[in-house]
C-alpha positions as protocol buffer text, in pm:
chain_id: "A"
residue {
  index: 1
  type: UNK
  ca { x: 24376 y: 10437 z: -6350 }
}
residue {
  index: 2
  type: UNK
  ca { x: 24215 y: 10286 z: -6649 }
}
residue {
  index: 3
  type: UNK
  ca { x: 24299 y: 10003 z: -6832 }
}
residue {
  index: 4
  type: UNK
  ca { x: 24397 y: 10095 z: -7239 }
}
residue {
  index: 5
  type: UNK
  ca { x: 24327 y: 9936 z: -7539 }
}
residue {
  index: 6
  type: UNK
  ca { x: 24615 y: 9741 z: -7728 }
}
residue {
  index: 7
  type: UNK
  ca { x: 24669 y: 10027 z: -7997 }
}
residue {
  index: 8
  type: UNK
  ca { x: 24608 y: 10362 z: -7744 }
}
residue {
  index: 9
  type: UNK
  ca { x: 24792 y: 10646 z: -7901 }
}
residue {
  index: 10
  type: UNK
  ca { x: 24988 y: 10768 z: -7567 }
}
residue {
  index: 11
  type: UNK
  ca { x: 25139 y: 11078 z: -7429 }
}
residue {
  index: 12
  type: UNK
  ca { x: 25370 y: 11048 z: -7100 }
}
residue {
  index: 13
  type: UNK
  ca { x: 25543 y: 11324 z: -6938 }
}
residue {
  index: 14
  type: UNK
  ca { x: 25913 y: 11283 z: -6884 }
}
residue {
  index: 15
  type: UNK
  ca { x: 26140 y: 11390 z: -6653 }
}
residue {
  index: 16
  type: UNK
  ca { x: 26463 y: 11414 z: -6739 }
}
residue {
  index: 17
  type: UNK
  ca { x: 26783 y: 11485 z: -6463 }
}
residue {
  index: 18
  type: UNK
  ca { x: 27099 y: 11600 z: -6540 }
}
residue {
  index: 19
  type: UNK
  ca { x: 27388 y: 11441 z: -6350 }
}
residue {
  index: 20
  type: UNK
  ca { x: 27726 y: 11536 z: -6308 }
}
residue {
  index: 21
  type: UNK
  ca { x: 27847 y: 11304 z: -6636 }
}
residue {
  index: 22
  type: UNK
  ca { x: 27486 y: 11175 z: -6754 }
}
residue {
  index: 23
  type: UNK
  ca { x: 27139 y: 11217 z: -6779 }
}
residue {
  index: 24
  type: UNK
  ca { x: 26854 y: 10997 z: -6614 }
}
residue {
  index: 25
  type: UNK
  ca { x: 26485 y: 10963 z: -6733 }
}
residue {
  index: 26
  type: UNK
  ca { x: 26223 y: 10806 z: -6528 }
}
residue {
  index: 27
  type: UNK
  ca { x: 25831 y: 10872 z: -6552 }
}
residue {
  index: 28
  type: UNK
  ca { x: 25601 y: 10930 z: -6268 }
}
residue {
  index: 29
  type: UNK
  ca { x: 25321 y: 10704 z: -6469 }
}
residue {
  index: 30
  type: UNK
  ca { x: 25506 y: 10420 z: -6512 }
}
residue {
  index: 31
  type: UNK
  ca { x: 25690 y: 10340 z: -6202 }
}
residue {
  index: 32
  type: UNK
  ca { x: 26008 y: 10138 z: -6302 }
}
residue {
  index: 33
  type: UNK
  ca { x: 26084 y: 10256 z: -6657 }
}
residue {
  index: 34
  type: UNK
  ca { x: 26430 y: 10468 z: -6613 }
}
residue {
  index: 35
  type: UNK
  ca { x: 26657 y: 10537 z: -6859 }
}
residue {
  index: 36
  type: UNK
  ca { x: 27021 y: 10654 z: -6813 }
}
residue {
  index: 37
  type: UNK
  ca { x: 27310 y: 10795 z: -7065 }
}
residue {
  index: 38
  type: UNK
  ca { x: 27583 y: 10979 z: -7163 }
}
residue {
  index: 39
  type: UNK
  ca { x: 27336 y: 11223 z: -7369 }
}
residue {
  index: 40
  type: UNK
  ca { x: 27064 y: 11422 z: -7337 }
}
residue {
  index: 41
  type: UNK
  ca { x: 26952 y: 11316 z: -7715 }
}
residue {
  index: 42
  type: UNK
  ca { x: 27024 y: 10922 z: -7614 }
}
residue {
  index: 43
  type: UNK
  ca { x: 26857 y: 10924 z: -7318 }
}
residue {
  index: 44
  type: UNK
  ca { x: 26532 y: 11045 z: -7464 }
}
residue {
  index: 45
  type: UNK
  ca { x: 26632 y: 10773 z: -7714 }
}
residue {
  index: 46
  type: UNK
  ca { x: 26618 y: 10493 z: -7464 }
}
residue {
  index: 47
  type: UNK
  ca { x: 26331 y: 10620 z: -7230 }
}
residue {
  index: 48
  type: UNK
  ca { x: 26096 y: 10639 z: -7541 }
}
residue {
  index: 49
  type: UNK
  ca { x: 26227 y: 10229 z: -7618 }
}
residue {
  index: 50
  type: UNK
  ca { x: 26187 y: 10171 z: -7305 }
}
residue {
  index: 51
  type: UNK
  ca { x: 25862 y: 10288 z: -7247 }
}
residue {
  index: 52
  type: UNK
  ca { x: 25752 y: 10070 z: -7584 }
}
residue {
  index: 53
  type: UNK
  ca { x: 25898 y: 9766 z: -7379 }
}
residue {
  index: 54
  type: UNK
  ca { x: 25737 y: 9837 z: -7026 }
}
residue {
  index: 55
  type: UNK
  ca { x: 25404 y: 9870 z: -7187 }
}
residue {
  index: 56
  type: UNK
  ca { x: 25462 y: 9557 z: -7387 }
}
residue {
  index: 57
  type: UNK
  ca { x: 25530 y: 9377 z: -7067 }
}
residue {
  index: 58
  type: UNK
  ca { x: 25281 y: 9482 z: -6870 }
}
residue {
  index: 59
  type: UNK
  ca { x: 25073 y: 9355 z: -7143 }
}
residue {
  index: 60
  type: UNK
  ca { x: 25241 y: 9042 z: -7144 }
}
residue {
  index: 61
  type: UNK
  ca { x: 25160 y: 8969 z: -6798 }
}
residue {
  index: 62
  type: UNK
  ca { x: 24747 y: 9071 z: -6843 }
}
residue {
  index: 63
  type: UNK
  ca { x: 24893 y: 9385 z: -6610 }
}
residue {
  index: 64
  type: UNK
  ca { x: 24715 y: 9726 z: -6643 }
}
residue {
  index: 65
  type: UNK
  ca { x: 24877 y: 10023 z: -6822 }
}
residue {
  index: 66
  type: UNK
  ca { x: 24896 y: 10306 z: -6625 }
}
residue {
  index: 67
  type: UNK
  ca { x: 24690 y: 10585 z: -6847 }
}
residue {
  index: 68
  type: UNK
  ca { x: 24898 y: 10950 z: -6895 }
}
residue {
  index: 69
  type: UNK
  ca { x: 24820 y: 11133 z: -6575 }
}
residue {
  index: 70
  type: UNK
  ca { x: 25120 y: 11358 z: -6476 }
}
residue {
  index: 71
  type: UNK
  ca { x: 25125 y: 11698 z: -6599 }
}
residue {
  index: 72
  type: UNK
  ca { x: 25411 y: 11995 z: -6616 }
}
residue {
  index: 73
  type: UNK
  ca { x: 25421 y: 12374 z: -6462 }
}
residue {
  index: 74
  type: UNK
  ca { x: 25697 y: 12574 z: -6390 }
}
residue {
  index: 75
  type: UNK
  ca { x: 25666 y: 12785 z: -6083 }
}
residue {
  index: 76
  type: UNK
  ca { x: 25877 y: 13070 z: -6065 }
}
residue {
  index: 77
  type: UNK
  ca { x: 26025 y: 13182 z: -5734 }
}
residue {
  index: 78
  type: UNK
  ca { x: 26214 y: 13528 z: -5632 }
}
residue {
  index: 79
  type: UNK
  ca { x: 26537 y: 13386 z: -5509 }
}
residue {
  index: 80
  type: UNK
  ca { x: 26619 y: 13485 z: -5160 }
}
């Protein structure tokens, strides 16, 4: 977990849930930032702001940013 300079370009992976009236956004490399919203469009809206301001905290506070670790597969299954 390495600390990043003040202008890192940065890629996180996202994981987006769909609830039963809303969708929720959290990231595994940032623990805390969540998002939730009526939208799948607004809640990539807010995670993306909200990923700005969690960085910008952490920063703030002389806190290390957690570098982009997490990556994405899809595993495909035969149903049973």
């Amino acid at each position: 977990m390495g600390r990043l300079g003040s202008f890192a370009s940065l890629k996180y992976l996202v994981i987006i849930e769909t609830g039963s009236t809303s969708f929720g956004a959290y990231l595994p490399d940032l623990p805390g930032c969540v998002a939730a919203a009526e939208t799948r469009r607004e809640v990539r809206k807010l995670i993306r702001e909200g990923i700005e301001l969690h960085i910008h905290a952490l920063r703030a506070a002389g806190e290390p940013v957690r570098a982009p670790m997490s990556k994405s597969e899809l595993v495909r299954i035969r149903a049973a």
